[in-house]
Backbone as CSV, one residue per row, in Angstrom:
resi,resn,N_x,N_y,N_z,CA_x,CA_y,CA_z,C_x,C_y,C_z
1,UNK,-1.042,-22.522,-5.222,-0.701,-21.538,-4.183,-1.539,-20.278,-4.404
2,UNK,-2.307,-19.637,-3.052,-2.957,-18.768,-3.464,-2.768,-17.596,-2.374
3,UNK,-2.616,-16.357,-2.978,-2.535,-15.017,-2.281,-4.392,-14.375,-2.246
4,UNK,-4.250,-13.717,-1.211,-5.631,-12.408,-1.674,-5.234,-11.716,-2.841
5,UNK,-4.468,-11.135,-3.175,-4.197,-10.628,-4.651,-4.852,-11.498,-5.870
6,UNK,-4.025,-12.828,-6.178,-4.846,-13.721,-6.783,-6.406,-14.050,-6.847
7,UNK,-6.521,-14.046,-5.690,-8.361,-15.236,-5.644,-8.725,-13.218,-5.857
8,UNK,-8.483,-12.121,-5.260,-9.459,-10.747,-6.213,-9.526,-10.778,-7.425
9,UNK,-8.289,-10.799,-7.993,-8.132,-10.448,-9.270,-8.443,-12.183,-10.228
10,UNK,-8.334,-12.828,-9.902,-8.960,-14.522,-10.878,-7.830,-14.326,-11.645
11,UNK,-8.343,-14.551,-13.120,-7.372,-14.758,-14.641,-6.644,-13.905,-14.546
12,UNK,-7.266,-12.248,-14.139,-6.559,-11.221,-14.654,-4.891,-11.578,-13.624
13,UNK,-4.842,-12.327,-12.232,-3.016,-11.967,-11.904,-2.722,-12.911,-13.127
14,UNK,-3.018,-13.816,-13.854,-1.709,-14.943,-14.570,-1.365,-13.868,-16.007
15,UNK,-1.967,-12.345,-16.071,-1.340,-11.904,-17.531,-0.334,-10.632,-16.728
16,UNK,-0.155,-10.648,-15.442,1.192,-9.929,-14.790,2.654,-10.785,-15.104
17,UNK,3.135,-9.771,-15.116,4.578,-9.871,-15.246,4.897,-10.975,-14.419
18,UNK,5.896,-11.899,-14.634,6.242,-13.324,-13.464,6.412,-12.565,-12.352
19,UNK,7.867,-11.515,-12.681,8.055,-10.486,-10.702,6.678,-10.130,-10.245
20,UNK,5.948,-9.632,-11.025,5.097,-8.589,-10.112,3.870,-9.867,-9.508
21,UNK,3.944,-10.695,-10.420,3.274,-12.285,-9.769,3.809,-12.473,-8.758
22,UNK,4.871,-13.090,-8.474,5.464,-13.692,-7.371,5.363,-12.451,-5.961
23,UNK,6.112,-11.563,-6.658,5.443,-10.559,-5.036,4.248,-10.304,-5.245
24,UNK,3.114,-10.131,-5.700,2.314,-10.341,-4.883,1.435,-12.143,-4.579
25,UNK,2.300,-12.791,-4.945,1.859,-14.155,-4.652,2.405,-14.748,-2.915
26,UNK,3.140,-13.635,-1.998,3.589,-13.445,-0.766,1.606,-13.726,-0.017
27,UNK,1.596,-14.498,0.843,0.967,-14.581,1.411,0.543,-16.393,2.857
28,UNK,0.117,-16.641,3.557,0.450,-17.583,4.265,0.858,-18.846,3.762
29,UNK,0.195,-19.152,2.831,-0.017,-20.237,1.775,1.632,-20.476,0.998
30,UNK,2.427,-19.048,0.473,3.463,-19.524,0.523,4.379,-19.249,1.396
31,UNK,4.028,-19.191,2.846,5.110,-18.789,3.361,6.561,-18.149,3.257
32,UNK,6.308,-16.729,2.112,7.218,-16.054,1.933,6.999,-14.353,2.176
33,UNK,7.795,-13.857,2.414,6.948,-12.606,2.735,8.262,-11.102,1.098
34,UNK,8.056,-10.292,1.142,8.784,-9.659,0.303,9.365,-8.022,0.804
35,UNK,10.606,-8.399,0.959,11.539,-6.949,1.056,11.965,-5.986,-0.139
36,UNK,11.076,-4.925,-0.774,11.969,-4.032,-1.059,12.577,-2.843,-1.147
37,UNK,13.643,-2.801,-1.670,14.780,-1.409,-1.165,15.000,-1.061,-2.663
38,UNK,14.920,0.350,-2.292,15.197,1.399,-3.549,15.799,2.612,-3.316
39,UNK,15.027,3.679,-4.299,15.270,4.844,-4.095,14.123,5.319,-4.558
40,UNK,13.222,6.107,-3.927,12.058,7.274,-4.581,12.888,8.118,-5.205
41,UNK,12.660,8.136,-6.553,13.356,9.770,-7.457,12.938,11.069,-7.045
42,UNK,11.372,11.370,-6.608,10.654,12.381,-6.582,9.505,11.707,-5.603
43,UNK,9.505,13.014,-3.991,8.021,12.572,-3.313,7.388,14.200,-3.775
44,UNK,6.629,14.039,-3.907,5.585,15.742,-3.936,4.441,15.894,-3.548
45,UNK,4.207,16.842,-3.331,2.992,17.240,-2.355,2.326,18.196,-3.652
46,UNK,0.491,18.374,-3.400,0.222,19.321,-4.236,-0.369,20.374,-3.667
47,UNK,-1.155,21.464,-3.781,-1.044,22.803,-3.306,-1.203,22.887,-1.696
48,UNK,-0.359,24.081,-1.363,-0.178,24.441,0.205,-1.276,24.247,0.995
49,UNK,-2.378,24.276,0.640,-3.253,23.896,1.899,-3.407,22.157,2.268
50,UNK,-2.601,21.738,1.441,-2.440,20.038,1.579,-1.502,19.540,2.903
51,UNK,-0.355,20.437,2.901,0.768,20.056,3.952,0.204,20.008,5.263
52,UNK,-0.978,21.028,5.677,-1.312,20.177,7.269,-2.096,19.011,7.503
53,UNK,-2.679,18.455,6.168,-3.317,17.476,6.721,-2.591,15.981,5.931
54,UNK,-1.333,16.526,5.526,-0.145,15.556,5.719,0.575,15.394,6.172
55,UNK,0.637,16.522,7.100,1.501,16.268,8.702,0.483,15.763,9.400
56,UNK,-0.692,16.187,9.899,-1.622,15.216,10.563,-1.462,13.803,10.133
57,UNK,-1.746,13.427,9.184,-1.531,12.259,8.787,-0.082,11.322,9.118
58,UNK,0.869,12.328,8.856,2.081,11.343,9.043,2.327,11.101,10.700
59,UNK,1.405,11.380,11.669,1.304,11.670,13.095,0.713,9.968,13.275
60,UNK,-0.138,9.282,12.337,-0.168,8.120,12.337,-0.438,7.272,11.085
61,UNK,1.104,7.339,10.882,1.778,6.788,9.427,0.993,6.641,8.530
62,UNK,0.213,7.348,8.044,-1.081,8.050,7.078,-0.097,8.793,5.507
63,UNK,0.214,8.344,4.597,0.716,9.100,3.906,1.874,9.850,3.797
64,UNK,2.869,10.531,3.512,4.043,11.232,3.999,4.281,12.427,3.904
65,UNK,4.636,13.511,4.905,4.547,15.092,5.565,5.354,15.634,4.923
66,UNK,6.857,14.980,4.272,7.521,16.128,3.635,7.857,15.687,1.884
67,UNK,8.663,16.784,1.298,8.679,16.319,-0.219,10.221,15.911,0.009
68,UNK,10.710,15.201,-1.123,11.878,14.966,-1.401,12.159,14.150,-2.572
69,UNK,13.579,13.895,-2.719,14.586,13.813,-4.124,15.285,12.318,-3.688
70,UNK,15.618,11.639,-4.631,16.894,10.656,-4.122,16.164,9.849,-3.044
71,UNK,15.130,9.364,-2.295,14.699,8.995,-1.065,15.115,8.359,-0.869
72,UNK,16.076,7.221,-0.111,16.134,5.740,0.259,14.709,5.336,0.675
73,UNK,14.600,4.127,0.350,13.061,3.883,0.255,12.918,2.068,1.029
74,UNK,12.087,1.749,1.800,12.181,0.308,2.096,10.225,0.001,1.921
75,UNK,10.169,-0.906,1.177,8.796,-1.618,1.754,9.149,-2.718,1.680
76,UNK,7.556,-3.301,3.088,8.274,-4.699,4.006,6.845,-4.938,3.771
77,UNK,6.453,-6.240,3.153,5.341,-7.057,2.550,5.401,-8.281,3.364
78,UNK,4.911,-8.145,4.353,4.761,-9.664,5.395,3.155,-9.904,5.913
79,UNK,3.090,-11.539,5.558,1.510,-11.945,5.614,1.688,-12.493,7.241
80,UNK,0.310,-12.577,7.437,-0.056,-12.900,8.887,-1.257,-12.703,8.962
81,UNK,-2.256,-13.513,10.249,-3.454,-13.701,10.451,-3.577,-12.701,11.649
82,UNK,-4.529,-11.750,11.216,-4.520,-10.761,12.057,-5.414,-11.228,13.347
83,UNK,-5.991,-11.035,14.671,-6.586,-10.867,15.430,-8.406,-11.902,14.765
84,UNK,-8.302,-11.147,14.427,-9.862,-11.747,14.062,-9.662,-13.102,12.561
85,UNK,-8.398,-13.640,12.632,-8.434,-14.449,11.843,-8.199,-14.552,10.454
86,UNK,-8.202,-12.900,10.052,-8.093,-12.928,8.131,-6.638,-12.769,7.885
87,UNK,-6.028,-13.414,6.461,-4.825,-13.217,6.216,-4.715,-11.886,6.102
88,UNK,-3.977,-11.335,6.179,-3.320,-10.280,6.112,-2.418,-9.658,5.728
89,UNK,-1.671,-8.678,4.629,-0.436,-8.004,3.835,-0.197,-6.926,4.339
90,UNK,0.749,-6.648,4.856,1.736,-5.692,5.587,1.527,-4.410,4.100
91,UNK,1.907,-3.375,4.363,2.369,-2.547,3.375,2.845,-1.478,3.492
92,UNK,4.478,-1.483,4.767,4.589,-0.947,5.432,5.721,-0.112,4.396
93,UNK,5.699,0.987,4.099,6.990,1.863,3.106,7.327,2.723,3.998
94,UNK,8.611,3.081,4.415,9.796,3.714,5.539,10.516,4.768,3.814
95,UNK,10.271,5.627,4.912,11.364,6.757,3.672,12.413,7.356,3.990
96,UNK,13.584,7.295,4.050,14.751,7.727,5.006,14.400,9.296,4.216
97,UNK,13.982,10.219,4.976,14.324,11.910,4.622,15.110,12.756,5.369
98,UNK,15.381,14.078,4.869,17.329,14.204,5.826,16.601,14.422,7.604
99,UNK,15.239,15.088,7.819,14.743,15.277,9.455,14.664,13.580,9.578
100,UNK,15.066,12.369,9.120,14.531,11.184,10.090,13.673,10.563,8.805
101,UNK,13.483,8.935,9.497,12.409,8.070,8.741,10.678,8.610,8.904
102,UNK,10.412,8.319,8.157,9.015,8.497,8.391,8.298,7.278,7.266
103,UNK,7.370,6.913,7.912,6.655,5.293,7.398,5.386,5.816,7.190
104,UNK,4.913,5.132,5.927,3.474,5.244,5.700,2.675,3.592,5.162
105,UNK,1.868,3.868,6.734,1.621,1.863,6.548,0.377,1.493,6.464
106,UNK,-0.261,0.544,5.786,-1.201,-0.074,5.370,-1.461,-1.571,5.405
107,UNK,-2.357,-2.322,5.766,-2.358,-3.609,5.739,-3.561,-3.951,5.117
108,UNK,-3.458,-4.503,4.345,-4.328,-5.409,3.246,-5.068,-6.739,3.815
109,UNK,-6.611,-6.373,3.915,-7.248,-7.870,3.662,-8.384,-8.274,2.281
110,UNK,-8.536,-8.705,2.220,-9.736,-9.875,0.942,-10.829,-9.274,1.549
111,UNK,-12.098,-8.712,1.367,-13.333,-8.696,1.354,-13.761,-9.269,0.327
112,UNK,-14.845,-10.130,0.618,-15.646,-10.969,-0.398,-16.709,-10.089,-0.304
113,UNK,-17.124,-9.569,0.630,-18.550,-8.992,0.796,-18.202,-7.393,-0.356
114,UNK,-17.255,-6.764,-0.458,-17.151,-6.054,-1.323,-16.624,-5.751,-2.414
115,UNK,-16.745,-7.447,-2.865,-15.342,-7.194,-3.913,-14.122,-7.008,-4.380
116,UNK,-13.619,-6.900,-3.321,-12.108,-6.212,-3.491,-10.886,-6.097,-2.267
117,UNK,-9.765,-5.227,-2.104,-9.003,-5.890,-1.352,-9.436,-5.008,-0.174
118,UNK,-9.216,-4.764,0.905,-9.654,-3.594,1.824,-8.184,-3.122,2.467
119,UNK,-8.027,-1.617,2.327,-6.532,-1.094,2.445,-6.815,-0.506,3.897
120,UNK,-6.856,-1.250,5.137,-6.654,-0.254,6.239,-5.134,0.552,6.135
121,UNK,-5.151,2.170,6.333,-4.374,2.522,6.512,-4.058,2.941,7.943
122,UNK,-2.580,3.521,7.880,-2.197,4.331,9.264,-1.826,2.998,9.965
123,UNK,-1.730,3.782,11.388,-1.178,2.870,12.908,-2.571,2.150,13.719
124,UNK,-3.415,2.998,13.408,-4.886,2.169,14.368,-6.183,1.696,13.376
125,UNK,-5.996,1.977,11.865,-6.533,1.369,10.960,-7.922,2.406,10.799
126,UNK,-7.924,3.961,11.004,-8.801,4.491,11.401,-9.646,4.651,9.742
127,UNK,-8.655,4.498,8.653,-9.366,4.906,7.121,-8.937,3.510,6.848
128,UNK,-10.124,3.238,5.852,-9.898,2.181,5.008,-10.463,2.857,3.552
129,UNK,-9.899,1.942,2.709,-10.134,2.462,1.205,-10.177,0.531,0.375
130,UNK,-11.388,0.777,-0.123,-11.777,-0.623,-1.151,-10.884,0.007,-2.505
131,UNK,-9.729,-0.974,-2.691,-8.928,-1.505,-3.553,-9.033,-2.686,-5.043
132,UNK,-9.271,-1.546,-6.147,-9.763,-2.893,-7.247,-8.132,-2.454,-8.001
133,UNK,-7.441,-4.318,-8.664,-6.159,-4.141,-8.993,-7.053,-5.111,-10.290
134,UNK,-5.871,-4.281,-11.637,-6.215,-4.885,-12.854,-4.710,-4.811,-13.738
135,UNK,-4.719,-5.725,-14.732,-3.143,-6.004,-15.616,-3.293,-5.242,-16.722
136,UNK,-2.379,-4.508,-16.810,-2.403,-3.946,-18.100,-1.639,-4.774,-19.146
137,UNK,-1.926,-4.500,-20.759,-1.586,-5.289,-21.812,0.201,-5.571,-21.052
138,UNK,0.727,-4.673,-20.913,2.584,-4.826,-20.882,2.666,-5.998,-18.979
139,UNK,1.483,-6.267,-18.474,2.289,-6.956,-17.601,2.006,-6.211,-16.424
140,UNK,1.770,-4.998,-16.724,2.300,-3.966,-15.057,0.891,-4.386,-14.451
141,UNK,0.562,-4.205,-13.099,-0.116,-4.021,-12.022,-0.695,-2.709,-11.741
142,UNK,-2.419,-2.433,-12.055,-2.196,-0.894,-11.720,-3.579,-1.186,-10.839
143,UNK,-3.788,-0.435,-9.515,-4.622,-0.461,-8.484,-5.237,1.336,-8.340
144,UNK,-6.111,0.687,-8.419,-7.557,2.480,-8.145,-8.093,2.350,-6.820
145,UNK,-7.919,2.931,-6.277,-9.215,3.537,-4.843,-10.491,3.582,-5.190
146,UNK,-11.201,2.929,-4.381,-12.777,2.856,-4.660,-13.108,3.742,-3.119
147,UNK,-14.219,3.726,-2.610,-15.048,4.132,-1.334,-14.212,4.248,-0.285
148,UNK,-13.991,5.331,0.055,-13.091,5.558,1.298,-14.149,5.523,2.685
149,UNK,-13.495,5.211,3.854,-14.308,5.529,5.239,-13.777,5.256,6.457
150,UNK,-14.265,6.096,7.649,-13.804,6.275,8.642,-14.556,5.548,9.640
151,UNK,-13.594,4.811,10.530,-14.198,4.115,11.250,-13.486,4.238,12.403
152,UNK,-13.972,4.579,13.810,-13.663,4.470,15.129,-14.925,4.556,16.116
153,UNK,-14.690,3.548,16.901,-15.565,3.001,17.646,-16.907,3.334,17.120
154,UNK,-18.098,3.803,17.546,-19.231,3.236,16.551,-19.509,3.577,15.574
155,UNK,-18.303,4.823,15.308,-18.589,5.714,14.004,-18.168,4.624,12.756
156,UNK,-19.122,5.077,11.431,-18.671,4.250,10.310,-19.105,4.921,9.148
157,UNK,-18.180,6.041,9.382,-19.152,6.668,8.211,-18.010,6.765,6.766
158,UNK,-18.743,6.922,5.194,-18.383,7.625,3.902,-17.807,8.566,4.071
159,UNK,-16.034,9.100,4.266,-15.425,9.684,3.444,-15.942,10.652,2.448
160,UNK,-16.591,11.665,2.232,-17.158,12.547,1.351,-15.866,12.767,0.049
161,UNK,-16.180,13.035,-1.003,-15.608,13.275,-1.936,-14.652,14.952,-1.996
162,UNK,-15.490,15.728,-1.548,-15.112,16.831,-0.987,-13.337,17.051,-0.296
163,UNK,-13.492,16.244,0.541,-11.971,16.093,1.266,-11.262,14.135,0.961
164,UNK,-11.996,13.781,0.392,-11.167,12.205,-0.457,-10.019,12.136,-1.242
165,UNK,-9.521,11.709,-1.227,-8.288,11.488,-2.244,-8.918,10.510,-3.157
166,UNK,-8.432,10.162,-4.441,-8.124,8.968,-5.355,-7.281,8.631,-5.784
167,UNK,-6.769,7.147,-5.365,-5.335,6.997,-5.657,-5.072,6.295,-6.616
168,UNK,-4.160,6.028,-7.379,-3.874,4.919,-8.663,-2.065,4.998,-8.266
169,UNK,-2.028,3.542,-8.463,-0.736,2.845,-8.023,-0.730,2.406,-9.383
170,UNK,0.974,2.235,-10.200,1.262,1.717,-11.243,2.435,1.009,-10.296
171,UNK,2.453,-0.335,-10.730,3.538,-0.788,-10.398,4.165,-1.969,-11.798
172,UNK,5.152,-1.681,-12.563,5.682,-2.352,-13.368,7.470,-2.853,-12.839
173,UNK,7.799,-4.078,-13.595,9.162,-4.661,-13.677,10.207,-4.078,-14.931
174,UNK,10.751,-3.720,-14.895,11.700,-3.119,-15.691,12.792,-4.634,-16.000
175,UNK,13.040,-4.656,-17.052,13.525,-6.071,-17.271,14.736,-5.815,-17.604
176,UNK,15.080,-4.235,-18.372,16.520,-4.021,-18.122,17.126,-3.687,-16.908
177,UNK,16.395,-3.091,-15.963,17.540,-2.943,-14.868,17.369,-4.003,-13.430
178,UNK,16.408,-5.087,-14.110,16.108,-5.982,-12.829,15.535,-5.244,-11.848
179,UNK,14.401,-4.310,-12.186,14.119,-3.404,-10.912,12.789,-3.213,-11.135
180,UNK,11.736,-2.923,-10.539,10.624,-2.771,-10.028,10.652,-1.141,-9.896
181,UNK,9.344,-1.031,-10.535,9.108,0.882,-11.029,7.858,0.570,-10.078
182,UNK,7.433,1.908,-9.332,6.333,1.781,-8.884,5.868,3.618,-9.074
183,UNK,4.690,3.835,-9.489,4.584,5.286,-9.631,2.962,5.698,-8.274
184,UNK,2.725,6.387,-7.815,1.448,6.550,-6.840,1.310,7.803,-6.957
185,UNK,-0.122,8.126,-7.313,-0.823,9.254,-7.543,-2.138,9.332,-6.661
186,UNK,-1.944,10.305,-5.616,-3.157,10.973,-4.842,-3.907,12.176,-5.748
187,UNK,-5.169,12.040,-6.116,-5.963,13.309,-6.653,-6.483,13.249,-5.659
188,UNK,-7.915,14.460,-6.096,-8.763,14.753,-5.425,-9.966,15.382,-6.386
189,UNK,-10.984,15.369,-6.642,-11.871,15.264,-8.124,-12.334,16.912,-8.161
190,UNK,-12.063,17.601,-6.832,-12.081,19.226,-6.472,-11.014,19.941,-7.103
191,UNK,-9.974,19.402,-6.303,-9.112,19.908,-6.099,-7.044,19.527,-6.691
192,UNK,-7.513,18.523,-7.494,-6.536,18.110,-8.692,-5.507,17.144,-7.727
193,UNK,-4.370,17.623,-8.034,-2.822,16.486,-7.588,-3.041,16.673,-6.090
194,UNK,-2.840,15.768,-4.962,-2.496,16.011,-3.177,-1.264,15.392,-3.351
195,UNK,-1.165,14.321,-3.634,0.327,13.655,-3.486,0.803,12.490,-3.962
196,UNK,2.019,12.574,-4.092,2.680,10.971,-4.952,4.188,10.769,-4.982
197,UNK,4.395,9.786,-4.898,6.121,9.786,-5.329,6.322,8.150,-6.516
198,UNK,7.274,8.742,-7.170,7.662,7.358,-8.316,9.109,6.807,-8.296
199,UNK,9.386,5.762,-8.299,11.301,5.190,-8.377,10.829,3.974,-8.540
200,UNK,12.114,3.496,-8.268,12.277,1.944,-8.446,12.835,1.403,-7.106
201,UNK,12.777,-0.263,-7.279,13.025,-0.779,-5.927,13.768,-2.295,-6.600
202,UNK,14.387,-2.921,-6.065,14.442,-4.482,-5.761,13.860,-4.881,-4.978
203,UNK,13.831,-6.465,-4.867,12.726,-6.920,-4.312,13.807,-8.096,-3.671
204,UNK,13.644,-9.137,-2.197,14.100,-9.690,-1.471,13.272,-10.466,-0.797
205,UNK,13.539,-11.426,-1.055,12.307,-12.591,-0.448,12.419,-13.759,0.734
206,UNK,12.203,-13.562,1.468,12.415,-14.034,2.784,11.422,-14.922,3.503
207,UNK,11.611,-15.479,4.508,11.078,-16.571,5.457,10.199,-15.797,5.974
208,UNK,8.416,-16.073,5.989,7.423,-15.181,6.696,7.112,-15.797,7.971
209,UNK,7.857,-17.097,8.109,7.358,-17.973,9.281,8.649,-17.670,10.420
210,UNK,9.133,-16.643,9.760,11.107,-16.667,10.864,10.802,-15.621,11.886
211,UNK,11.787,-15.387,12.390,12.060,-13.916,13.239,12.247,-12.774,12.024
212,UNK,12.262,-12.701,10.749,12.350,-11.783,10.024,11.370,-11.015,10.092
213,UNK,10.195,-11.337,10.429,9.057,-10.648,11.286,8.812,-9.990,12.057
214,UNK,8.599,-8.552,12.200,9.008,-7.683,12.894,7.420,-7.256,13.985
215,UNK,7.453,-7.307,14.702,5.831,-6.918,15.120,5.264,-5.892,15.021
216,UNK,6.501,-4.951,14.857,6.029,-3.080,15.062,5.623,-3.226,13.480
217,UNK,5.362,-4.207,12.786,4.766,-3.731,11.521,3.331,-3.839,11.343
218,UNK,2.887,-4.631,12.064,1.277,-4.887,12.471,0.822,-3.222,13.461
219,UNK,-0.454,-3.347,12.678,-0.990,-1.612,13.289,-1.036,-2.160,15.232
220,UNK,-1.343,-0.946,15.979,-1.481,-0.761,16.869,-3.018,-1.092,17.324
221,UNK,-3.913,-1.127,17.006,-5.332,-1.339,16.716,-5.961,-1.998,15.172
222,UNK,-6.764,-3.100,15.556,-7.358,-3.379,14.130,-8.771,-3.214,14.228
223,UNK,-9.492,-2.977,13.074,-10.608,-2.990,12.885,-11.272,-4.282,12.293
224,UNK,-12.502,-4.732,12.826,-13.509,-5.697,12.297,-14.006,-5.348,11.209
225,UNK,-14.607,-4.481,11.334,-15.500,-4.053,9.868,-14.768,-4.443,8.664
226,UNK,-14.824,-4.942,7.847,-14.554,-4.930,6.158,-15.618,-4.569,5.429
């Protein structure tokens, strides 16, 4: 059975943790897709000139506009063949905050041509960011941001470093509390911390071939380019 997670990463997924294997082993092949529900402990933002272009952003589910404590937290991991044919990973995270939900969504495909996974973000897939994921000795899952870029209609340009983020995702299994830790860190190589939040989640595994499939989780626009 094989995921895009797997065939990127080769040897390195079989020294992950079995959980953090199996979710990300969600993809057409096993026809399972993965629900989980938590709580974010801490979302934060880093210095004030960051908050407008994380409200811009959360205008199309780009990242998230406000800070908070306690979050109820949902991500919904469902595979599907997008438009132009490539499998595809949902990576849709909903944050209940006290003004309302607000979602910050991403869908994952395989580039062979670059190595790595390709993270369209947002609702119309306007940024993408090349995704390299590697195992650390304990099992956990930790993913770096490579080359960011903007793409709408013929534009295709590099993301400058200047206004880029770099992100690193830790995601480990906690074996005492049956729970899934996930930590996400936005820098910026100028300008230090932009944003991150860390908690834990369970995980729920469901039928990807059912009505559990929601459509509003697929972006509004996709892009060709990888």
């Amino acid at each position: 059975m094989t995921s895009i997670f797997r065939t990127h990463m080769g040897a390195q997924f079989g020294r992950l943790h079995p959980e953090i294997r199996r979710r990300f082993s969600v993809g057409l092949d096993s026809g399972e897709a993965c629900v989980g529900r938590g709580t974010m402990e801490r979302i934060r933002h880093g210095a004030p000139f960051v908050k407008p272009f994380l409200r811009l952003g959360g205008t199309r589910n780009i990242l998230v506009p406000r800070e908070g404590r306690d979050v109820p937290f949902v991500i919904e991991n469902f595979p599907y063949a997008d438009s132009f044919g490539r499998e595809t990973v949902t990576f849709v995270r909903t944050f209940q905050l006290p003004d309302g939900p607000h979602r910050f969504d991403a869908t994952m495909v395989l580039s062979p041509e670059r190595d790595c996974i390709l993270d369209y973000l947002g609702t119309h897939q306007h940024l993408a960011s090349d995704l390299h994921m590697s195992a650390e000795p304990d099992g956990s899952l930790i993913i770096r941001s490579g080359e960011h870029r903007f793409r709408e209609g013929p534009v295709d340009v590099r993301v400058p470093s200047l206004i880029g983020g770099d992100a690193e995702v830790r995601e480990a299994f906690d074996e005492s509390t049956g729970r899934f830790r996930i930590r996400v860190r936005v820098t910026n190589r100028h300008f230090g911390f932009l944003f991150g939040y860390e908690g834990s989640f369970t995980a729920e595994y469901v039928d990807a071939t059912g009505s559990a499939f929601h459509s509003d989780l697929r972006p509004v626009r996709e892009e060709a380019r990888a």
